[in-house]
N, C-alpha and C positions, 0 to 999 in steps of 0.2 A: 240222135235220139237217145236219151238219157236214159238207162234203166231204171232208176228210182221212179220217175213219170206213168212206169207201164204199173198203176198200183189197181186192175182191173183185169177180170179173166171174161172172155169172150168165147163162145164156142161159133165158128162159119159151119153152118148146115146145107146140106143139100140135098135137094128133094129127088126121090127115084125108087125103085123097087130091090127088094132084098130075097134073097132066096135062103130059108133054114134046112138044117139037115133033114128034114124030113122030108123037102121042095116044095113046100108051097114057097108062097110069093106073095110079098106084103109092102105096101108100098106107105112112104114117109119120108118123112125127113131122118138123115145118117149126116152126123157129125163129118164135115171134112176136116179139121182141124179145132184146136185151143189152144188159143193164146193168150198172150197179156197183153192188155191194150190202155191207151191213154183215153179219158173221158174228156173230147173237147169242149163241145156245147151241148146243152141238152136244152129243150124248150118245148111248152108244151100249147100248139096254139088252138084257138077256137073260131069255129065259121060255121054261120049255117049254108047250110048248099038246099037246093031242090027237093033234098029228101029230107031234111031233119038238123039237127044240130048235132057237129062234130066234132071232135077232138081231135086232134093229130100229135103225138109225140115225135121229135123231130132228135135224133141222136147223134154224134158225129169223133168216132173214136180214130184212133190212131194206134198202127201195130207194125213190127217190123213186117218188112218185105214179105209176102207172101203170094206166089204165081197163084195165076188161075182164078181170084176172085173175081166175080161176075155180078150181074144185077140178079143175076137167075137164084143164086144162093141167098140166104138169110141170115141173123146175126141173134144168137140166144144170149141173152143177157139175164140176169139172176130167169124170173117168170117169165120175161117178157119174150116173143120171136119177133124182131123186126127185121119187115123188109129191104133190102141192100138195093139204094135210089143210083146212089156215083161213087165212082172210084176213083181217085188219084195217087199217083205215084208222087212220092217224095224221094228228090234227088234222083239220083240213077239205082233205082231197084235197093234205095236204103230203106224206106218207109213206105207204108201203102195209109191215106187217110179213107174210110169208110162212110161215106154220108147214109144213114138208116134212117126209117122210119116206118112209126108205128099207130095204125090207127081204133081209136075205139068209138063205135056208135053211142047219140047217145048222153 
């Protein structure tokens, strides 16, 4: 994986409850990590379904190795939060690819 390629920053979030000094408890999403990541494809498709007419943005970045990413966590990109659909490992624990996706009603 070429460093010139990673010309994109990514934040992986995860959803869960924070405690402030004060103890309350607030619950969101908290950054687990930011990276630079490759923009593979991005596509933005259209279908209507049952309920309406849909959009789907369909995104699929590339980042070095990083343990622990799940479908449970989410992918923040400039405004947008998409959802983390698959994960793949590249190589042995050199590369992780990100399949996301983002939808808007509508």
């Amino acid at each position: 994986m070429r460093a010139g390629k990673l010309d994109r920053s990514i934040s992986i979030q995860t959803y869960g409850e924070t405690v402030d000094d004060d103890g309350t408890v607030t619950a969101g999403w908290t950054d687990l990590a930011t990276v630079r990541a490759q923009l593979i494809q991005g596509a933005t498709d259209e279908f209507i379904a049952g309920y309406g007419e849909d959009h789907k943005t369909v995104l699929v970045f590339r980042v070095r190795w990083l343990d622990g990413v799940t479908t449970s966590h989410c992918v923040l990109y400039g405004d947008a939060r998409l959802n983390i659909r698959e994960t793949k490992e590249i190589g042995r624990r050199k590369g992780l690819e990100i399949r996301c996706e983002g939808v808007r009603n509508g």
